[in-house]
RODO-2510 file (C-alpha; in nm, 4 decimals, decimal comma):
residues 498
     n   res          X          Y          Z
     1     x     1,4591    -2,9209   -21,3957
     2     x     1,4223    -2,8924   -21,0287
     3     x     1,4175    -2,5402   -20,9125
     4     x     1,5737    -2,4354   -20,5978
     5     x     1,4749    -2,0860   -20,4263
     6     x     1,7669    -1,8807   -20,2627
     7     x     1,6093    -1,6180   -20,0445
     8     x     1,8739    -1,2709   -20,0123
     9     x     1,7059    -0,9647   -19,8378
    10     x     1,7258    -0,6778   -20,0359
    11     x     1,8555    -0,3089   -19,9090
    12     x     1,5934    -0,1343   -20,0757
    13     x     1,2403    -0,2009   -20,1127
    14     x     0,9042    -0,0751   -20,2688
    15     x     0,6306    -0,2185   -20,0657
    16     x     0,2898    -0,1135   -19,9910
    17     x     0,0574    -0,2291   -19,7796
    18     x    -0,2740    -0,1193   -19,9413
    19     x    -0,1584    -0,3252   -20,2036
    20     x    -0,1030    -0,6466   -20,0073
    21     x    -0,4185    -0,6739   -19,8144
    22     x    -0,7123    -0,7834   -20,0108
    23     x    -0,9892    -0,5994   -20,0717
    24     x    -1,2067    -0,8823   -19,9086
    25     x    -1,0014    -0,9033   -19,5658
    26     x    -1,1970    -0,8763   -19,2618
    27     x    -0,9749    -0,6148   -19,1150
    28     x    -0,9647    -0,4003   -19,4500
    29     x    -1,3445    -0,4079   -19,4813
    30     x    -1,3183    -0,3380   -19,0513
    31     x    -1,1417    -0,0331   -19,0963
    32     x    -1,3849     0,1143   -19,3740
    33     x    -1,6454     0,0116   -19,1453
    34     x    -1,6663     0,2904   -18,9102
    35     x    -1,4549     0,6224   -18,8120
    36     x    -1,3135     0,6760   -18,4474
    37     x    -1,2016     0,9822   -18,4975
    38     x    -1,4264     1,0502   -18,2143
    39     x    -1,2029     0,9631   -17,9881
    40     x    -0,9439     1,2449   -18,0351
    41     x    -1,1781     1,5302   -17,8888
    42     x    -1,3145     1,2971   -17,5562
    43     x    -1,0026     1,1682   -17,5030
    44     x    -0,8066     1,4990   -17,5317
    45     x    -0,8992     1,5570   -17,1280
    46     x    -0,6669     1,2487   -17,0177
    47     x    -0,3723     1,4522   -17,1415
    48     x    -0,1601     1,7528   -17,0713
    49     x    -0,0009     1,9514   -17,2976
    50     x     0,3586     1,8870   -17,1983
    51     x     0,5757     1,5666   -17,1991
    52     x     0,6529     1,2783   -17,4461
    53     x     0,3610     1,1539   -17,6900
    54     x     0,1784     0,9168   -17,5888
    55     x    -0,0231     0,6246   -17,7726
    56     x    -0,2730     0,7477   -18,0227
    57     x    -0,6072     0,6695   -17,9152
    58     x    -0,7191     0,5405   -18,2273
    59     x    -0,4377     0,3162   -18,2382
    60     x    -0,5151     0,1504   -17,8688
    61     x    -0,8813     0,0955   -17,9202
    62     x    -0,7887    -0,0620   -18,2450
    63     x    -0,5441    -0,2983   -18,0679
    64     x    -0,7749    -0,4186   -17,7946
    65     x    -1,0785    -0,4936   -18,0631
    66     x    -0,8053    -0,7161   -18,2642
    67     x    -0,6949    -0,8643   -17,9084
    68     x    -1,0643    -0,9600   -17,8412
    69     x    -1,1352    -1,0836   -18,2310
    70     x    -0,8783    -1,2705   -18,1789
    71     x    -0,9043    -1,4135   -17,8288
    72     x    -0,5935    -1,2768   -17,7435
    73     x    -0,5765    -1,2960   -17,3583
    74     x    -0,3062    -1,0762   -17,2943
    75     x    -0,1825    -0,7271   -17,3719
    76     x     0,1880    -0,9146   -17,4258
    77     x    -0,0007    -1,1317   -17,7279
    78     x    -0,1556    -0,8693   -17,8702
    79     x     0,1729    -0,6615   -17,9915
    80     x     0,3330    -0,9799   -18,1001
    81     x     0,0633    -1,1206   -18,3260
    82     x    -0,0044    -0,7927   -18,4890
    83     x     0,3743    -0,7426   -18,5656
    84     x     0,3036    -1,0407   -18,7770
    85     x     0,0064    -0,9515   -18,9719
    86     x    -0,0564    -0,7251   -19,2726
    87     x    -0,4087    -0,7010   -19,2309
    88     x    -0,3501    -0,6251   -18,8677
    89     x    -0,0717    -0,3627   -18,9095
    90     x    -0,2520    -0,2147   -19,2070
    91     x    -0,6223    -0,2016   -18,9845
    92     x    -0,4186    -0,0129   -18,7147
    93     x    -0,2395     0,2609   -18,9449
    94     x     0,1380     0,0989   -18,8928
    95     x     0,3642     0,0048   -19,1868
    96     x     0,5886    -0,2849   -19,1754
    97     x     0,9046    -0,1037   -19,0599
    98     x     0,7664     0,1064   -18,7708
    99     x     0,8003     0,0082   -18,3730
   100     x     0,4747    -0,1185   -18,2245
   101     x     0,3822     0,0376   -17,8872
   102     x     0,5274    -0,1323   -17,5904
   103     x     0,2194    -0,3849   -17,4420
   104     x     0,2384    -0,2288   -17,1327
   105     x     0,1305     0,0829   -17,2529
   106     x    -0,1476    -0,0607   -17,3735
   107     x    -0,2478    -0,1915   -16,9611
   108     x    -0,1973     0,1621   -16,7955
   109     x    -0,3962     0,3409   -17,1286
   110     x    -0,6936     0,1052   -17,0127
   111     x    -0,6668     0,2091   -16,6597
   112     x    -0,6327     0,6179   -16,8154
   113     x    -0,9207     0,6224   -16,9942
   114     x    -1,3043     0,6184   -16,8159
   115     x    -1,5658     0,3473   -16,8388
   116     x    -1,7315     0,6666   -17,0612
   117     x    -1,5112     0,6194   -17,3348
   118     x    -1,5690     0,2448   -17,3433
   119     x    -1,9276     0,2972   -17,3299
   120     x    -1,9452     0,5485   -17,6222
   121     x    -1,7705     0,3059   -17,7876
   122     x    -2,0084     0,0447   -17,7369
   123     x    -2,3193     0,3050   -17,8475
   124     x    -2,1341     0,4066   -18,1242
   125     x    -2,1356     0,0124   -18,2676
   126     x    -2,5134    -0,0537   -18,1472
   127     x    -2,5921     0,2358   -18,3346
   128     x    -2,4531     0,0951   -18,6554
   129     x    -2,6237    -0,2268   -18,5891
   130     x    -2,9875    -0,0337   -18,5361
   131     x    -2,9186     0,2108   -18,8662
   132     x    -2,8653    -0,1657   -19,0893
   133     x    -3,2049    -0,2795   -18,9399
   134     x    -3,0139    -0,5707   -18,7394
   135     x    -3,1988    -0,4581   -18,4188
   136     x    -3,6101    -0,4998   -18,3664
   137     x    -3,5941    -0,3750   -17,9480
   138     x    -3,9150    -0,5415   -17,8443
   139     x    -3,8044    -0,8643   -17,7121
   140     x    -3,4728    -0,9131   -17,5092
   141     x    -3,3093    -1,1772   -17,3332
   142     x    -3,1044    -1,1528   -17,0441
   143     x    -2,8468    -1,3721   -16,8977
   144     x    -2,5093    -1,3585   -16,6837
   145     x    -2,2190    -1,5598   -16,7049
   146     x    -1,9286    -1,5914   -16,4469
   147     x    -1,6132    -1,4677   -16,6011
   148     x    -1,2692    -1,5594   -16,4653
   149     x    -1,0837    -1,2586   -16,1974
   150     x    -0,6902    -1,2176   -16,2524
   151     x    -0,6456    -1,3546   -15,9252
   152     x    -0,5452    -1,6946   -15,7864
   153     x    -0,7365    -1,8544   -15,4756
   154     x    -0,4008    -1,8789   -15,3241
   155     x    -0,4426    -1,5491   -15,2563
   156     x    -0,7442    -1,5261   -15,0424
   157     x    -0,6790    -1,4698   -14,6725
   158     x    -0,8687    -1,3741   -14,3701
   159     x    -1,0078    -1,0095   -14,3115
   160     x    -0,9670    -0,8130   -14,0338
   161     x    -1,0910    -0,9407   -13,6963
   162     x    -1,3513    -0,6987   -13,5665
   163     x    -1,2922    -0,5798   -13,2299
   164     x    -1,5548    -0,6639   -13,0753
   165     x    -1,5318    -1,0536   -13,0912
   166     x    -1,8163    -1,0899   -12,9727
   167     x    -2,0243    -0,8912   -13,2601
   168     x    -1,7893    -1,1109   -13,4944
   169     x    -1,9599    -1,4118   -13,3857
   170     x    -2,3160    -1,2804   -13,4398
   171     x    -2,2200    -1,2180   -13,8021
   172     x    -2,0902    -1,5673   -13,8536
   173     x    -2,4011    -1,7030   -13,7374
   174     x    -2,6341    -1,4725   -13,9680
   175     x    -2,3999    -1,5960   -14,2646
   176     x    -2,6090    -1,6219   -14,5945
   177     x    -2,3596    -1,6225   -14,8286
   178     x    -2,1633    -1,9442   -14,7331
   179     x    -2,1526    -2,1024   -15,0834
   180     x    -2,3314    -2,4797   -15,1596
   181     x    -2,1644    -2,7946   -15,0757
   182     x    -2,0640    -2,6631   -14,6996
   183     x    -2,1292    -2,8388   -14,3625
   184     x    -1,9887    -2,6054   -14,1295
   185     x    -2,2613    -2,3861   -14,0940
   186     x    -2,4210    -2,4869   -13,7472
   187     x    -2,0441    -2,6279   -13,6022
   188     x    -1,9857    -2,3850   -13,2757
   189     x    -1,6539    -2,5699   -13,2672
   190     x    -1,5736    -2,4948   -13,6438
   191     x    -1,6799    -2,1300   -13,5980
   192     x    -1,4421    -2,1108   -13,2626
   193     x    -1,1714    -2,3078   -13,4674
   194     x    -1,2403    -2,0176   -13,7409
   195     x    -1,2349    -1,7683   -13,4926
   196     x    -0,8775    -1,8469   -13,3325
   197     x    -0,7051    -1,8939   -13,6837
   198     x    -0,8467    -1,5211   -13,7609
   199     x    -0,6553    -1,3740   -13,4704
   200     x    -0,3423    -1,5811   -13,5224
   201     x    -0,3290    -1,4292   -13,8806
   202     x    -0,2974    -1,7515   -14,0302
   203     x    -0,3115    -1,7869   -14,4653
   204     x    -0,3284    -1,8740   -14,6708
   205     x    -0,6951    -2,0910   -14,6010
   206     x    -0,7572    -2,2194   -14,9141
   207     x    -0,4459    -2,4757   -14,8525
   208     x    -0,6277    -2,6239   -14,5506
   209     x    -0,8481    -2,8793   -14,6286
   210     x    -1,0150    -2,7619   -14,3292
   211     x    -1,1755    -2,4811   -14,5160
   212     x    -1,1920    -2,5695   -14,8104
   213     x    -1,5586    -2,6136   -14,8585
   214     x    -1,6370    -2,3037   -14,5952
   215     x    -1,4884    -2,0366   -14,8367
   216     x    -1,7141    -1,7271   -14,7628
   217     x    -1,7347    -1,3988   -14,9576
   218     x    -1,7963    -1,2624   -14,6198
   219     x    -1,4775    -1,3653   -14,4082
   220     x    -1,2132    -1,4149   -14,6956
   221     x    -1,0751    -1,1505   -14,9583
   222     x    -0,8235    -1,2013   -15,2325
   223     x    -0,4971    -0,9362   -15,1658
   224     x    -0,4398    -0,9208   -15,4924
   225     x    -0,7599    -0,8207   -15,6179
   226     x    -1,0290    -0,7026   -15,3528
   227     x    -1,2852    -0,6800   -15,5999
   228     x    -1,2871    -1,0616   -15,7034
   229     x    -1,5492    -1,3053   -15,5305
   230     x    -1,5513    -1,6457   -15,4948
   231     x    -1,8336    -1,8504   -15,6570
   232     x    -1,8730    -2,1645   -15,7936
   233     x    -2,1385    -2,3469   -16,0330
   234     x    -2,2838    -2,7148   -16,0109
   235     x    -2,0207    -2,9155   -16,1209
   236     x    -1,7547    -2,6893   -16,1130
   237     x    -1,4545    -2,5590   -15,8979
   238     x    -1,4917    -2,2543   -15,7107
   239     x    -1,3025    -1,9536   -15,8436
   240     x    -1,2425    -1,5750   -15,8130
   241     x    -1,4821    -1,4467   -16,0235
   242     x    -1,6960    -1,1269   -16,1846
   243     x    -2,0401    -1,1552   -16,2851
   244     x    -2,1245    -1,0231   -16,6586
   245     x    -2,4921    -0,9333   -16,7099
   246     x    -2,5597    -0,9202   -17,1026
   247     x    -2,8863    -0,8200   -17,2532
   248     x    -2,9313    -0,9535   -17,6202
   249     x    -3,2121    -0,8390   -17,9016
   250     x    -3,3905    -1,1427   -18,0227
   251     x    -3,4353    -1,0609   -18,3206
   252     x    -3,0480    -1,0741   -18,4692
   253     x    -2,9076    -1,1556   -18,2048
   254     x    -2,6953    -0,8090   -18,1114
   255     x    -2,6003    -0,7222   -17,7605
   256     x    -2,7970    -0,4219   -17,6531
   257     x    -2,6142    -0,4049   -17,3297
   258     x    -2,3560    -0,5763   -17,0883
   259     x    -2,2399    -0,4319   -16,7689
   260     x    -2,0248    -0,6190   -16,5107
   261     x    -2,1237    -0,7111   -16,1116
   262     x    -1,9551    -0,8823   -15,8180
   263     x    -1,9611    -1,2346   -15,8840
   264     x    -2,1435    -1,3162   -15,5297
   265     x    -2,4289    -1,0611   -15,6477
   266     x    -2,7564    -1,2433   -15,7150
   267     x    -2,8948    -1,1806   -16,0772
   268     x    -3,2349    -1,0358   -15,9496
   269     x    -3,0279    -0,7914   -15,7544
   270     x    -2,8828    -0,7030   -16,0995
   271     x    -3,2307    -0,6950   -16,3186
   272     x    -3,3272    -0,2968   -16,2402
   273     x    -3,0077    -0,1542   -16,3803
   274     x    -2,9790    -0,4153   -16,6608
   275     x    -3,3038    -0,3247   -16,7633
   276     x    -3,3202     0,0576   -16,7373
   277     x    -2,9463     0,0815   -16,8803
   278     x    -3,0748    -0,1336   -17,1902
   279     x    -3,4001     0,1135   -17,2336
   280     x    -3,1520     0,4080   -17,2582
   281     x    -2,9298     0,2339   -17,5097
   282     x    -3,2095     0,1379   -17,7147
   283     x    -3,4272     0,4648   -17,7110
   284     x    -3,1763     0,6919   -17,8553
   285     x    -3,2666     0,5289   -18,1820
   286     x    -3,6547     0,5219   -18,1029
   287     x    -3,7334     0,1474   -17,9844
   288     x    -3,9129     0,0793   -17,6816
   289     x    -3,8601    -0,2561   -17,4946
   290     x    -4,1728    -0,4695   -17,5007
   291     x    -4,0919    -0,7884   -17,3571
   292     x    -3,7885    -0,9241   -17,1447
   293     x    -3,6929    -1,2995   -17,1384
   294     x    -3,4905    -1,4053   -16,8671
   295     x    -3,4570    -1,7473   -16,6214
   296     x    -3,5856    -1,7767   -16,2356
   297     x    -3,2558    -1,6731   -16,0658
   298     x    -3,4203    -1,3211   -16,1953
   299     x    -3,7417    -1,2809   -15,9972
   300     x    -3,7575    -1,1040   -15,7306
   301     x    -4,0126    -0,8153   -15,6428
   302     x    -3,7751    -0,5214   -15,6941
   303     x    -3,7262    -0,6876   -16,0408
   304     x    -4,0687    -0,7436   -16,1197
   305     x    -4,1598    -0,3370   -15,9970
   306     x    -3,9028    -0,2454   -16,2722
   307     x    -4,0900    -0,4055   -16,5717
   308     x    -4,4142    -0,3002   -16,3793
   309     x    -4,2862     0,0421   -16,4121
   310     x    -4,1414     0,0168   -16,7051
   311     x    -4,4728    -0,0829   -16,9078
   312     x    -4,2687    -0,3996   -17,0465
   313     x    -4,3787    -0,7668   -17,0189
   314     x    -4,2051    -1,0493   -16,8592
   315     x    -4,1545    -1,3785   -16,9148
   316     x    -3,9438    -1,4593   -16,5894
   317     x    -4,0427    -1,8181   -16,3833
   318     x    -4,0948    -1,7383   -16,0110
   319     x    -3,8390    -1,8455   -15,7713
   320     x    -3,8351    -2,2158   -15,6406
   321     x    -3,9813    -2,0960   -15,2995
   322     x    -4,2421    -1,9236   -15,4365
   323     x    -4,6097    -2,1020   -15,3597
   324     x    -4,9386    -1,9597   -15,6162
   325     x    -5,1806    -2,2043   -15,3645
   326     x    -5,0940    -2,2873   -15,0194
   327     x    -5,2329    -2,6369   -15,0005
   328     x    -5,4773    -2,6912   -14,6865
   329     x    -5,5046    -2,3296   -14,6399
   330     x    -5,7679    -2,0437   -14,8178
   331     x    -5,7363    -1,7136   -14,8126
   332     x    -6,0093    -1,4298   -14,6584
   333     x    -5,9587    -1,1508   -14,8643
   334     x    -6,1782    -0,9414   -14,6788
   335     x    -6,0728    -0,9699   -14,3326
   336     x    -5,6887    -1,0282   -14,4596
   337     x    -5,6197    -1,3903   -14,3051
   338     x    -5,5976    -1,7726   -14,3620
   339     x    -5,7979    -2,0251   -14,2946
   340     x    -5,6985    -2,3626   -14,2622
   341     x    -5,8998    -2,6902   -14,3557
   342     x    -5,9799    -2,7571   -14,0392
   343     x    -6,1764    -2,3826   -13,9608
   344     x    -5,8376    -2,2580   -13,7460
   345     x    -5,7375    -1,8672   -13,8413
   346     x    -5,4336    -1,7451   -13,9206
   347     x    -5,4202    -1,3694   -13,8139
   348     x    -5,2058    -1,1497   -13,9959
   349     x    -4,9133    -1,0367   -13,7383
   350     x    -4,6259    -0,8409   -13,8842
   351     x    -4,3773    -0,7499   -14,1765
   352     x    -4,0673    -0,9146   -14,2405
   353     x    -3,7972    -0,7728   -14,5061
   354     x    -3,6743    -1,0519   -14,7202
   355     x    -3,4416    -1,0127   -15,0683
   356     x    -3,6517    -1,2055   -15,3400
   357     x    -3,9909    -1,1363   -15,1854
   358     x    -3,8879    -0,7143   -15,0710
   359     x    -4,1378    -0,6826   -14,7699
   360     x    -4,3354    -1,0264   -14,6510
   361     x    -4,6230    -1,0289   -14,4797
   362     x    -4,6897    -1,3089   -14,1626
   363     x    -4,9855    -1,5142   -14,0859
   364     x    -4,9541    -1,6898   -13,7703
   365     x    -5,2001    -1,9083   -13,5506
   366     x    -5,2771    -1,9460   -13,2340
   367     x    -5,0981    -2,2246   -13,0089
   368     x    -5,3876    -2,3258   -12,8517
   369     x    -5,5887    -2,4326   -13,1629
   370     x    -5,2694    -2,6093   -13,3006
   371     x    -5,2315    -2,8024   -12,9722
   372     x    -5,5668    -2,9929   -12,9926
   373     x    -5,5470    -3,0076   -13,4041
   374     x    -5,5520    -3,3872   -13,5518
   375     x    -5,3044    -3,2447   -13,8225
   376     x    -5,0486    -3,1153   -13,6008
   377     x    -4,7963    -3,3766   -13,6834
   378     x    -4,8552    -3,3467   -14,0388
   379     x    -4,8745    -2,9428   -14,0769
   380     x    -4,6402    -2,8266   -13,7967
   381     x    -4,4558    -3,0561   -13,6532
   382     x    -4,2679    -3,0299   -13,3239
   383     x    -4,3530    -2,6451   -13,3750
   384     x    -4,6858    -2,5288   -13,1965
   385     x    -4,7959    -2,2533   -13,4624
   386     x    -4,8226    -2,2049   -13,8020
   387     x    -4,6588    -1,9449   -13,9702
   388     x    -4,7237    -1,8334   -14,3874
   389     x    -4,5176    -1,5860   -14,5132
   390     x    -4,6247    -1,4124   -14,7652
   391     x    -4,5371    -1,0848   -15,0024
   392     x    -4,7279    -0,7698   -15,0241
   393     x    -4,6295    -0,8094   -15,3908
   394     x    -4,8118    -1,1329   -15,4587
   395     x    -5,0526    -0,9777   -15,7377
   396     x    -4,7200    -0,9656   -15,9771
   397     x    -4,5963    -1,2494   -15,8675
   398     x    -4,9630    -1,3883   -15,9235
   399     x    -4,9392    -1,1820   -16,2473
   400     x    -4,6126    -1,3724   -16,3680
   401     x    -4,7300    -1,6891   -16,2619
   402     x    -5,0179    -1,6997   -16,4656
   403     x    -4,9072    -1,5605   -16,7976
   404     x    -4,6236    -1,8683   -16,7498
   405     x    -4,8818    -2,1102   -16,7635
   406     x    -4,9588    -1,9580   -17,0996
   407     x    -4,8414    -2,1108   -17,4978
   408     x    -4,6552    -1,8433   -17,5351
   409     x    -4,4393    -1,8666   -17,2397
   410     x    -4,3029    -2,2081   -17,3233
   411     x    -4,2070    -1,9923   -17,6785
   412     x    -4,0653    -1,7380   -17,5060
   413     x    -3,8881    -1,9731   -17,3029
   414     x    -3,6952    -2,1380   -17,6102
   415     x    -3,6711    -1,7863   -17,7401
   416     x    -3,4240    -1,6759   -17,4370
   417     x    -3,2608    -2,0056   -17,4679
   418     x    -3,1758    -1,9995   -17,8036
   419     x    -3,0402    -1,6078   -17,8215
   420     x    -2,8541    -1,5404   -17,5388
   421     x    -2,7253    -1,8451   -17,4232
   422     x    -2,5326    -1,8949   -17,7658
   423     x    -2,4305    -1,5528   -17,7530
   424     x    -2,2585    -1,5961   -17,3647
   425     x    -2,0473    -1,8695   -17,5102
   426     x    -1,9079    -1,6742   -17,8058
   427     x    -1,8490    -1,4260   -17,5734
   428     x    -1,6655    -1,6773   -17,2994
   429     x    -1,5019    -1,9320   -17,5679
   430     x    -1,3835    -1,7308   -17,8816
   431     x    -1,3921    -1,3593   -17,7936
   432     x    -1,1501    -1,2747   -17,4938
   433     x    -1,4142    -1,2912   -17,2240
   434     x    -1,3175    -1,6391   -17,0722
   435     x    -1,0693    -1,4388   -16,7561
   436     x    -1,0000    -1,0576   -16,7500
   437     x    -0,6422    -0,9857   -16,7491
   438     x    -0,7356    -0,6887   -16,5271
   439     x    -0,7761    -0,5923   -16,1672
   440     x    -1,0761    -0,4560   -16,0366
   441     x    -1,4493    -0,4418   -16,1202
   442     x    -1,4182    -0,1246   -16,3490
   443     x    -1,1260    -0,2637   -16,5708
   444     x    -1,3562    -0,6262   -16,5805
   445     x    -1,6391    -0,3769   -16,7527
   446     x    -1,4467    -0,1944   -16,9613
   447     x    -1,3042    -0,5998   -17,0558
   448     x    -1,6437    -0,6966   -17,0902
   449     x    -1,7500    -0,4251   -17,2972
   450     x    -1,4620    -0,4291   -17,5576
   451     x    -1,5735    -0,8258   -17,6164
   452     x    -1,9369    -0,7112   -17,6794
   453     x    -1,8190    -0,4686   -17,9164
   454     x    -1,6154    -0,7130   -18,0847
   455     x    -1,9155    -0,9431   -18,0920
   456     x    -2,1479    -0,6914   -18,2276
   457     x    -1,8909    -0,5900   -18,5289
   458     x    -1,8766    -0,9584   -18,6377
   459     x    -2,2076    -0,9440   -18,6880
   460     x    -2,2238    -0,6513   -18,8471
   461     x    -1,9255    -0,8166   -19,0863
   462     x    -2,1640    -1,0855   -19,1375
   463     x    -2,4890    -0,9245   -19,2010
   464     x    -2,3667    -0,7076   -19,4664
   465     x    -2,1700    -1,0398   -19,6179
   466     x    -2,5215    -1,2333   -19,5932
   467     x    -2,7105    -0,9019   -19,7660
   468     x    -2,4806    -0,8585   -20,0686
   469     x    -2,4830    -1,2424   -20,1179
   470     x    -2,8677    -1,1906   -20,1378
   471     x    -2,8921    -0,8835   -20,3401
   472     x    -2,6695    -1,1238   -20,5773
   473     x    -2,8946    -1,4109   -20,5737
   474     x    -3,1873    -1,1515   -20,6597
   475     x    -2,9778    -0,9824   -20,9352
   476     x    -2,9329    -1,3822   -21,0661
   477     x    -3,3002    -1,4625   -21,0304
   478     x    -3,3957    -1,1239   -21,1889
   479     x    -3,1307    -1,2037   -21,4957
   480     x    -3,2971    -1,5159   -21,5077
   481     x    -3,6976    -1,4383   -21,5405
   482     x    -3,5363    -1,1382   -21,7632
   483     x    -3,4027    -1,4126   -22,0399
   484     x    -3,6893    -1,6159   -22,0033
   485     x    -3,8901    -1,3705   -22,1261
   486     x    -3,6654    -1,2561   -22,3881
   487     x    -3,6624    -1,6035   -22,5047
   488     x    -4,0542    -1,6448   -22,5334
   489     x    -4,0653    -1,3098   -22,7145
   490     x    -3,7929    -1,4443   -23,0032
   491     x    -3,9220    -1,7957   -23,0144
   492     x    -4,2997    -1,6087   -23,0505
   493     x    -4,1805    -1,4287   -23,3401
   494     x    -4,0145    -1,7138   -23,5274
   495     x    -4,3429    -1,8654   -23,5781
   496     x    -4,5164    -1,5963   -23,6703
   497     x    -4,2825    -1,4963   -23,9498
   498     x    -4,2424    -1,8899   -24,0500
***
């Protein structure tokens, strides 16, 4: 007989849902997991003690770790999935009948509460990570990614003209940060043209073809967020970005620290704090960095001091510029100078400040010996000196260059690869951290630091999944031997009795 369901909803209902979510949901075992109660006592200074109630704190943290579990990329989603899921409504303390909290409470809570909180928050997971032995400390491997602003290009536009125009002009010439794939550099008549649309007011640029490969950090700002910079990778378009600088242990892969930047911040610039904000993470629980892993767009000298100072070892390829040997030329340690292969001396002449290199130091020859030198056309050119430039830091870059050369640098290498770089693309593709639905550099962090939370506690889900499935198979190999041997002792005393 064919049966046919008629669905009626009843008045009256006895439902609980403790005994609807099962006790091997992710969210169940999540909320056994760890306590936030925390959170009441250094949150308690947001509030005052008059007015209506607002969101429990509890509540909002758990919302924005099940927005970023479940790359969720907006505030809106969030409250609309949860209303749909048990687990969900039973991880956040809400039965099935009671109002969510509006979503845009959940956007001005964020903006309430201090990059503190969010960084407590991150501790307070890292710790729990370091107490289950999922975190060695010695090696660590560093990386940034570009993640996404909540701004369109559309809404870039000139700054302000300076008043002196003059002074304006100087500063377009000394431009550095003119991103790749630009030819307007060394046009006067662009930089005029650029000039006169500046003091007509005119936006927004990014519709002129004009400009559209001349979009500088340094002349154009988004109005909608003045935070965001424009930067681009090979092969891709140029966007408003943030920079994320994450920091990962090699050893179970668990992010020991991530911190947001400008996006048109180099990563060397970013290497000090990275570093000294990962050795204060890590040495509340005892560990001591050994050895950091990290790609070229890291070296610089200020970096390399840190580690220097820092007793830890690096693994960190010198910068495409950087020369170990100058062919043609020796130096004369002694008298501080170069000497070229044909006997000419390069005096040492001044210091130059430079951002990879900190302070360089110049070697320059005399005119007259280039003039009369066979090489000239080869060495200098059209120029009549020779100029080296070198850094008053070239023992550690010396230093780095030969422990790259090494077998275990090409290990070390494959090391960073294989740890962080997986880890960034969770982060970007499945965890939230593909475009901040936030404004500002601050709300980016506190974005970025919510996804690295939600990273870590998946592994933590995972580790102690992986550890009871072990403890299993040893219980099963243990049962095993254990009948065996029972088995040899009965068959044993068969045939002695027989």
């Amino acid at each position: 007989m064919q049966g046919k369901k008629l669905y009626s909803e009843q008045l009256f209902k006895s439902f609980q849902l403790s005994q609807r979510v099962p006790e091997d949901n992710f969210y169940r075992r999540l909320k056994d997991l760890f306590n936030l109660q925390w959170l009441y006592k250094e949150t308690k200074k947001y509030y005052g003690s008059e007015g209506q109630q607002s969101i429990d704190p509890v509540v909002f943290f758990k919302l924005m770790l099940i927005g970023y579990l479940e790359n969720l990329g907006s505030d809106r989603r969030i409250i609309s999935t949860v209303s749909m899921r048990l687990d969900m409504l039973f991880f956040i303390g809400y039965d099935i009948d009671e109002p969510l909290p509006w979503h845009s409470t959940l956007s001005r809570t964020r903006q309430l509460y201090g990059e503190d909180i969010f960084k407590e928050l991150f501790r307070k997971v890292l710790s729990l990570c370091i107490d289950k032995g999922m975190v060695a400390g010695k090696k660590q491997a560093m990386d940034s990614v570009f993640v996404q602003a909540n701004a369109s290009m559309e809404s870039l536009q000139r700054k302000e003209v300076l008043k002196d125009v003059d002074n304006y002009t100087d500063e377009l010439n000394d431009e550095e940060k003119i991103l790749p794939d630009t030819d307007l550099q060394n046009d006067e008549a662009t930089k005029q043209d650029l000039l006169s649309v500046v003091s007509l007011g005119k936006e927004p640029v990014c519709n002129d073809n004009k400009w559209s490969k001349s979009l500088s950090n340094h002349t154009l700002q988004s109005t909608t967020d003045k935070d965001a910079r424009v930067s681009v990778k090979p092969g891709k378009t140029r966007r408003l970005n943030y920079l994320a600088q994450v920091s990962v242990d090699t050893a179970n892969h668990v992010i020991t620290q991530i911190q947001s930047d400008f996006a048109d911040k180099k990563d060397s610039q970013c290497l000090p704090s990275l570093v000294l904000n990962t050795i204060d993470n890590l040495s509340e629980h005892g560990l001591q960095i050994e050895e950091v892993l990290a790609d070229g767009n890291y070296s610089s000298s200020e970096a390399l001091h840190t580690l220097e100072e820092n007793n830890i070892v690096g693994y960190i390829p010198n910068f495409g510029q950087y020369k170990s040997l100058r062919k043609g030329f020796s130096y004369d340690k002694r008298n501080d100078r170069y000497v070229c292969s044909e006997g000419k001396i390069l005096e040492y002449k001044s210091i130059k400040a430079s951002h990879r290199n900190g302070k360089m130091k110049q070697y320059r020859s005399s005119s007259k010996d280039c003039a009369t030198c066979p090489l000239k056309s080869q060495c200098i050119g059209k120029s009549s000196f020779k100029t080296i430039a070198v850094t008053i830091d070239k023992e550690l870059f010396e230093k780095m260059h030969n422990r790259l050369q090494t077998p275990m640098a090409k290990k070390m290498k494959k090391l960073r690869s294989s740890t962080v770089e997986p880890v960034l693309g969770t982060l970007v593709n499945f965890l939230g951290m593909r475009r901040v639905n936030t404004k500002g550099v601050n709300l980016a962090g506190k974005c970025m630091m919510m996804a690295a939370i939600a990273y870590n506690l998946k592994k933590i889900m995972k580790w102690q999944s992986k550890k009871v499935h072990t403890e299993i198979k040893e219980l099963r190999y243990s049962l095993q031997s254990l009948i065996f041997f029972l088995t040899g002792i009965i068959k044993r005393y068969y045939l002695i009795t027989d």
